[in-house]
N, C-alpha and C positions, 0 to 999 in steps of 0.2 A: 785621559789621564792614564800615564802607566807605573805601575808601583810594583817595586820589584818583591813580589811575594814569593819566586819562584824556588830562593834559595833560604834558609838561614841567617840569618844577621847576627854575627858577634861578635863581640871585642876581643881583640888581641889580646892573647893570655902573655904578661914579658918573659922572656925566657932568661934566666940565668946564664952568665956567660960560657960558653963550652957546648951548647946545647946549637942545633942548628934552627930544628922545627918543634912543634909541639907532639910528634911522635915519640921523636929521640928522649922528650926529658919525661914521657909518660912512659917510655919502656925503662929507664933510671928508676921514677919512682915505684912502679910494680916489684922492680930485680930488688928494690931497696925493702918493701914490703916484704919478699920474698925473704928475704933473710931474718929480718925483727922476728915475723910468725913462724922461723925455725923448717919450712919447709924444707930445707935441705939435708935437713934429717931423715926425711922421711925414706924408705925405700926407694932402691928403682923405679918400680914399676909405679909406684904413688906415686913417686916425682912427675914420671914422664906423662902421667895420664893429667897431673893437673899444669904442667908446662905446654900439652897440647891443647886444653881448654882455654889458657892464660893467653895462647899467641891466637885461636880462631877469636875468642872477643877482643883482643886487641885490634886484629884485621878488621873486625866487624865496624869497632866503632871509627877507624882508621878511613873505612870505605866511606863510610858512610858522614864523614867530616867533622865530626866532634871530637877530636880529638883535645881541640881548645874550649871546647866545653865541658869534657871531664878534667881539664886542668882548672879552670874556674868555679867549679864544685869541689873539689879537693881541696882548692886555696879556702875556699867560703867556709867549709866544713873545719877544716885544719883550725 
């Protein structure tokens, strides 16, 4: 018997029209996030230090293929 354990199994999160992949409509909702909590207020140097934190966990979860699982946690939560 071989059972494919080797990856993740999950469902396709639908993406809203305009969106290509589930990257593109997770870096929408952060930049969307981003502005509600006024971050753009902040200083330069606030900014830039939590826009470099913003893009290395974006890549992190990006790499590591969840990115349609932080959309179907955001949807559940929402």
């Amino acid at each position: 018997v071989d059972m494919p354990f080797q990856a993740p199994q999950l469902p396709t999160y639908p993406l809203p029209d305009g969106f290509e992949d589930n990257l593109s409509y997770l870096k929408h909702l952060t930049e969307k996030g981003w502005k509600q909590r006024g971050f753009y207020k902040l200083n330069g140097d606030a900014q830039r230090i939590r826009e470099k934190r913003l893009e290395y966990e974006l890549g992190i979860i990006h790499q590591m293929g969840f990115d349609g699982y932080f959309l179907i946690v955001w949807d559940f939560i929402k």
